[in-house]
TORDRENNU-944123 format. One record per atom (N, C-alpha, C, O): residue in three letters; x negated, y, z. Coordinates in pm, whole numbers, plus 50000, padded with zeros to 5 digits. Atoms other than C-alpha are relative to their C-alpha. Layout:
BEGIN
alaXYZ;...
***
This chain:
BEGIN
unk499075007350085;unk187268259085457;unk499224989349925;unk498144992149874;unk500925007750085;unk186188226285287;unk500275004049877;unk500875014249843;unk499504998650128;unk186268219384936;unk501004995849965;unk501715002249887;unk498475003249957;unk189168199584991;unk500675011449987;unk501115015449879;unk499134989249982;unk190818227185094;unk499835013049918;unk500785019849880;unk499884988650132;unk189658253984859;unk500564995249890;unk501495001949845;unk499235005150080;unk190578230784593;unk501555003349962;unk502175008049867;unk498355001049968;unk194038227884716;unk500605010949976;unk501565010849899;unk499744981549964;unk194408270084794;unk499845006449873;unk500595015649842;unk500164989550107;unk192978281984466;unk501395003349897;unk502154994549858;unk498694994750077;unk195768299784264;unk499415012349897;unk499045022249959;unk499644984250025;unk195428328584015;unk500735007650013;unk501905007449975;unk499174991249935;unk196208356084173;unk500045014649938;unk499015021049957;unk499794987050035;unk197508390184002;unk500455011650047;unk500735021449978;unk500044990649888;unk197988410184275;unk499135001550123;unk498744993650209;unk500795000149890;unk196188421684491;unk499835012050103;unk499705023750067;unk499774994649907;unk196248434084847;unk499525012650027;unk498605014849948;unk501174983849916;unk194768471485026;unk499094991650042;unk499084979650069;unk501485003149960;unk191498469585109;unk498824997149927;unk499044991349821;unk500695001150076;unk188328468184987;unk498834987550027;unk498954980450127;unk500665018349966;unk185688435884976;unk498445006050072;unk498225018150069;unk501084999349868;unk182388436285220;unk498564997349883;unk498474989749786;unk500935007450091;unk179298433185056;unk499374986650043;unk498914979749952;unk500345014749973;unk178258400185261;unk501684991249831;unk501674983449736;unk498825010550073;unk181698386185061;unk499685003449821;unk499764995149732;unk500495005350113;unk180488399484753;unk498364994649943;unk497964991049832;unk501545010650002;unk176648385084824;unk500344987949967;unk499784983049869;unk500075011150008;unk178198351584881;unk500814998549869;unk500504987749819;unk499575000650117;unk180328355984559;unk498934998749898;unk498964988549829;unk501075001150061;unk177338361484378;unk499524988050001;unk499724980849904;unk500895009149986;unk175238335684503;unk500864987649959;unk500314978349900;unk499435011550097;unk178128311284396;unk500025001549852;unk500144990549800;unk500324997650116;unk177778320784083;unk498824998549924;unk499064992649819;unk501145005650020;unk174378316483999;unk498835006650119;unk497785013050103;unk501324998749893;unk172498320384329;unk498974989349985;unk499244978449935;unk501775007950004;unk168778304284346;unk500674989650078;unk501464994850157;unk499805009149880;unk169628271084552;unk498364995850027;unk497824997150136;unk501835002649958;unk165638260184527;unk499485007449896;unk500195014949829;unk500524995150124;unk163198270684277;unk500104991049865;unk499944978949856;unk499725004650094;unk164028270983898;unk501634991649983;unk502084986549881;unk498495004450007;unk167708258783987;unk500735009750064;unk500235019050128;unk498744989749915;unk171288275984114;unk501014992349957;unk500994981549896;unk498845008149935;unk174528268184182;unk500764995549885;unk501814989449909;unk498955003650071;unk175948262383851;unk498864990849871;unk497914996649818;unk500875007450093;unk174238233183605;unk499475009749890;unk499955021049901;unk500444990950071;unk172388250383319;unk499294985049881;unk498484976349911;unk500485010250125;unk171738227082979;unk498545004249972;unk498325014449905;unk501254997250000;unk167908225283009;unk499175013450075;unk498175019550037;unk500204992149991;unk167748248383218;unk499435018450009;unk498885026450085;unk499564987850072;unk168378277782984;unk499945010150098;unk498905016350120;unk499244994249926;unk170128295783217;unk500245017049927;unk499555027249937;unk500074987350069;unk171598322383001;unk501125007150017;unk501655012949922;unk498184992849916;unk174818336783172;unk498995009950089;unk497965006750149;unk500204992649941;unk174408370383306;unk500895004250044;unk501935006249981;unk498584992449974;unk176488385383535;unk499935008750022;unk498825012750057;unk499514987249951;unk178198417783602;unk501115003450074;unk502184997450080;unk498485000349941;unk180308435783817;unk500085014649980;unk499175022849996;unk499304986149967;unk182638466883783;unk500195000050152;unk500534990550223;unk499675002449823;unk182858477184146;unk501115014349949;unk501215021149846;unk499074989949990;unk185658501484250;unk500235001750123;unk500715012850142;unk499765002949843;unk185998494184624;unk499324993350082;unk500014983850120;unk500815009449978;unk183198477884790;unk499505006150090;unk498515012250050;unk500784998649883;unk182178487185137;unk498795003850020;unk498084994150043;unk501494996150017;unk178738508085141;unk499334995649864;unk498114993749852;unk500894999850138;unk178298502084744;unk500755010249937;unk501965011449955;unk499164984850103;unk179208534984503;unk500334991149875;unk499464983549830;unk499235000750106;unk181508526284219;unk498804999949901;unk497755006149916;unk500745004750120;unk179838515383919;unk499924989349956;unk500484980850025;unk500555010850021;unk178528488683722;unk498904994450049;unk498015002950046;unk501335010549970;unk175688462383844;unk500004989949907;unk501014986249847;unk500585011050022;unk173748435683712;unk499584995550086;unk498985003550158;unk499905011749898;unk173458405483946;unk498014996249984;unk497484990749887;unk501385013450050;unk169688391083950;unk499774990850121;unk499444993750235;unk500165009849927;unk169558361084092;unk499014997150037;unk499124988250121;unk501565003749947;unk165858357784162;unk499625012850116;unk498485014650159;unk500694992349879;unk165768385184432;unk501564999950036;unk501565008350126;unk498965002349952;unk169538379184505;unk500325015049988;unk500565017250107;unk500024985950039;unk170038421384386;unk501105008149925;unk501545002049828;unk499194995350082;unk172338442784244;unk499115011649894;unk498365020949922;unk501244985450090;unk170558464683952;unk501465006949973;unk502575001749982;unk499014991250045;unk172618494883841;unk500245003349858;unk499605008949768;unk499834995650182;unk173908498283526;unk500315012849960;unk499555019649891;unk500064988950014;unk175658527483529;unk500985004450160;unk501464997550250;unk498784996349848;unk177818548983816;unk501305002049942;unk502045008250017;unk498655000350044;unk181048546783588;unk500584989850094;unk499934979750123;unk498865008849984;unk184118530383755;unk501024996149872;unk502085001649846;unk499805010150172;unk185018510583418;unk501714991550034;unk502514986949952;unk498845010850025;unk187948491783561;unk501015000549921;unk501474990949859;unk498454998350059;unk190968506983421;unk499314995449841;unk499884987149769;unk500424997850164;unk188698510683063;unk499974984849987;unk500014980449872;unk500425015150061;unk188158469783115;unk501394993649985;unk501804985549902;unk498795005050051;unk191618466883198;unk500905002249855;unk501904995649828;unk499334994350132;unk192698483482850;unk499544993249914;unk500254991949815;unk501035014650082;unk189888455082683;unk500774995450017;unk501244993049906;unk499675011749982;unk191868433182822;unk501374997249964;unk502104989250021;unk499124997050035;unk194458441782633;unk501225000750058;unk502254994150041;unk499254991649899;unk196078462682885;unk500684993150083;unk501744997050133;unk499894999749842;unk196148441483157;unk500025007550083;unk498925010450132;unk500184987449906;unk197028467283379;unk499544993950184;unk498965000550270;unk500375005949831;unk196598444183739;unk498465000949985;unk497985002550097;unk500895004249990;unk193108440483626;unk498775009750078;unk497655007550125;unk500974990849925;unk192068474383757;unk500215002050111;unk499425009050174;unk499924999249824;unk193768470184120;unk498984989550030;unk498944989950153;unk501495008849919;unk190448442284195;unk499235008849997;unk498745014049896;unk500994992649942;unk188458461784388;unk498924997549911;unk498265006849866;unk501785007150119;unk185398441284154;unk500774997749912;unk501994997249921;unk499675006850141;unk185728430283815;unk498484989749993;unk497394995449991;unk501095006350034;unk183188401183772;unk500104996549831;unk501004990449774;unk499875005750179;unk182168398083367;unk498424990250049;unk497454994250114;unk500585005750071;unk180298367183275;unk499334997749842;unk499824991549748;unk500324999750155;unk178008372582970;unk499344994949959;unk498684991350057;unk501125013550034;unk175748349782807;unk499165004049853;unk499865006649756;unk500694999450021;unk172678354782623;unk499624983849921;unk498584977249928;unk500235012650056;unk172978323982434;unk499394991949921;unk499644979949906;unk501345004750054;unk169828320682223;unk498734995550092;unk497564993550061;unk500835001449915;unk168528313782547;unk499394981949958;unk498344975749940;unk499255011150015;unk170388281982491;unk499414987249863;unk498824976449865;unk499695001750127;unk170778277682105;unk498354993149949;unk498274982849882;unk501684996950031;unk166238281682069;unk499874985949982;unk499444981649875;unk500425011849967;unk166138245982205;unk501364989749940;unk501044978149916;unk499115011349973;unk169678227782152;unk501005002349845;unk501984995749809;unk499194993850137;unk170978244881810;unk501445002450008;unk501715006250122;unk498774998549988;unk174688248081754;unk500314996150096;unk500445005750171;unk499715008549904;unk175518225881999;unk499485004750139;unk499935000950248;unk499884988749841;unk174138250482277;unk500725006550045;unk500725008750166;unk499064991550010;unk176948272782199;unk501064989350094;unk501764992550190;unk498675010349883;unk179248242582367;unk499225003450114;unk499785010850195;unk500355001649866;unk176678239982646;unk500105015650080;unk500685015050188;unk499674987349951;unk176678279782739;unk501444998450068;unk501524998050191;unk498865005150001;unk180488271982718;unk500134995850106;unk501165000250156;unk499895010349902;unk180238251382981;unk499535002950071;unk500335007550153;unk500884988849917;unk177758266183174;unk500975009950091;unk500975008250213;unk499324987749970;unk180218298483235;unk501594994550052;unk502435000850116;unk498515000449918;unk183348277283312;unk499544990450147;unk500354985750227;unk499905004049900;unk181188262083566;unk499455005650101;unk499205000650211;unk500444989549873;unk179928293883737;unk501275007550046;unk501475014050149;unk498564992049979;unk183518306483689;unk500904995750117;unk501425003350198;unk499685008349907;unk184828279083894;unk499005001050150;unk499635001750255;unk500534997749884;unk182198282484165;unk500825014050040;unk501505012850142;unk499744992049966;unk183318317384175;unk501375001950060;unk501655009850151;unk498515003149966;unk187028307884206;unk500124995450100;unk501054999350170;unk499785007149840;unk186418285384515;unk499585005350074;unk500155005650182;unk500054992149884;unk184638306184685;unk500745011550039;unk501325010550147;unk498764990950019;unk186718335484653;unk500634996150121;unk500284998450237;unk499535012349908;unk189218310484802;unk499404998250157;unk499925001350265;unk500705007449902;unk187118297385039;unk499855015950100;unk500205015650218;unk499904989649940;unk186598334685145;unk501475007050053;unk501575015650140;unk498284996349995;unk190518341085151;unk500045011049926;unk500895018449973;unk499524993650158;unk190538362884829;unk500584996249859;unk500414985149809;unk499505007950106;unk192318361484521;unk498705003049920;unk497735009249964;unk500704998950074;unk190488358184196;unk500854995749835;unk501464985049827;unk499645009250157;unk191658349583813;unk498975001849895;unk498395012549878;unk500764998550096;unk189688343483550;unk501095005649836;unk502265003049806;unk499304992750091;unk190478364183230;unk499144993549878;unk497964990449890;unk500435000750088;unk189958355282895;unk499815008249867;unk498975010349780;unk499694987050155;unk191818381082654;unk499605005550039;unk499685007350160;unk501204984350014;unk189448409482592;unk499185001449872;unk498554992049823;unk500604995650104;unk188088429582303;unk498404997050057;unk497855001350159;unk501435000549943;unk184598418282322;unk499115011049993;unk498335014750081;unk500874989050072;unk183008445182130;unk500225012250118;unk499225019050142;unk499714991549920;unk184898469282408;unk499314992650136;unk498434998250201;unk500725006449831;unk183758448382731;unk498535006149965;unk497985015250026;unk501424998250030;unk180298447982535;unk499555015750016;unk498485018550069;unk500354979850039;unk180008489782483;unk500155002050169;unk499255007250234;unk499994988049858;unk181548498482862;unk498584991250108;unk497964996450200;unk501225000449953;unk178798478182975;unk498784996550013;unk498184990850104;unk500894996050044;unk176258484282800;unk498924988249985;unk497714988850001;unk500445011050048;unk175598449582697;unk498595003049907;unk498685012249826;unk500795001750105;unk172138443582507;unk500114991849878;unk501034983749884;unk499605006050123;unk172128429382177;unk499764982650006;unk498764977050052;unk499965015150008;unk172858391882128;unk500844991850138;unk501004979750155;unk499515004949871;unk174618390082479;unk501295000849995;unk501675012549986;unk498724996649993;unk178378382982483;unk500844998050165;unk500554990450257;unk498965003749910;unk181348387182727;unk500284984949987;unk500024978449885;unk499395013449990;unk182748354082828;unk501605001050076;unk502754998950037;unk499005000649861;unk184908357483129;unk500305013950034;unk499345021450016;unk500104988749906;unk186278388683306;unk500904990950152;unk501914983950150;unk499295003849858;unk187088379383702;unk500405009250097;unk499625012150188;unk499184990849921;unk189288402183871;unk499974994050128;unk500634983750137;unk499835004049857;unk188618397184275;unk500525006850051;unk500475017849997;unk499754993749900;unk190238409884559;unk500744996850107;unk501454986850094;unk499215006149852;unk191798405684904;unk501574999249904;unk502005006049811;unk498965005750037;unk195088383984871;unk501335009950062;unk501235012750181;unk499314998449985;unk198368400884873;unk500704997150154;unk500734986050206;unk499335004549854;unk200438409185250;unk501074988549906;unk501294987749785;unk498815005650030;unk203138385385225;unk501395001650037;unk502254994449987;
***
């Protein structure tokens, strides 16, 4: 699919189909998100390159991966384990009881570490993080797409609750939650 055409296709989508996602589809999800493209860069700009967006995923359905949380690291392209909880429904109840949010097989949270940012650019990093995360969010949206999955980006959510179920370190906030999953039969 070009970009053209993902462009065109992307929709938020709140339903979502049987089946569960492949881990190649959530590798290349990843790697749109902040995969390595050369050294010291990835796929989504980074204001001095900070790069202080971390991601996570609730899994619940994922083809040869066990239910749990991961952390993403982009420098060995990896999933680390956070914990073996299946968190979705608890993220959907953050999300102030979005209940669709726990049929996505994944939950992708975007969290940001934003003194990564702030050290060098002061207040005014807090925009660039900002920005940063709606433009890994968007990678993540087209590819999705581009994969023939839905995706929406979420915004309402108790942070302090996203932060606790997974087991956020101190100074790192939620941004985003991204509910993926295969697109609805029709």
């Amino acid at each position: 699919m070009s970009q053209e055409e993902a462009l065109a296709h992307r929709r938020s989508v709140r339903e979502f189909g049987p089946g569960s996602l492949t881990l190649p589809e959530l590798s290349r999800l990843m790697w749109a998100v902040q995969g390595i493209t050369v050294p010291g860069h990835r796929t989504a700009p980074s204001a001095g390159a900070t790069y202080p967006l971390e991601v996570y995923l609730a899994v619940g359905n994922v083809e040869n991966l066990s239910d749990g949380v991961y952390r993403y690291l982009p420098d060995r392209h990896r999933l680390e384990t956070v914990s073996a909880s299946d968190i979705r429904v608890r993220l959907a109840y953050a999300a102030i009881n979005q209940e669709w949010v726990s049929s996505a097989p994944v939950v992708v949270v975007i969290a940001a570490m934003s003194s990564r940012t702030t050290v060098g650019y002061g207040k005014r990093g807090e925009r660039y993080v900002h920005m940063e995360a709606g433009h890994a969010a968007q990678n993540l949206l087209l590819q999705a797409t581009s994969l023939g999955l839905g995706a929406t980006p979420v915004g309402a959510f108790k942070d302090a609750e996203v932060s606790r179920l997974l087991h956020l370190p101190a100074g790192e906030t939620p941004l985003y939650l991204i509910p993926v999953g295969r697109l609805p039969r029709p």
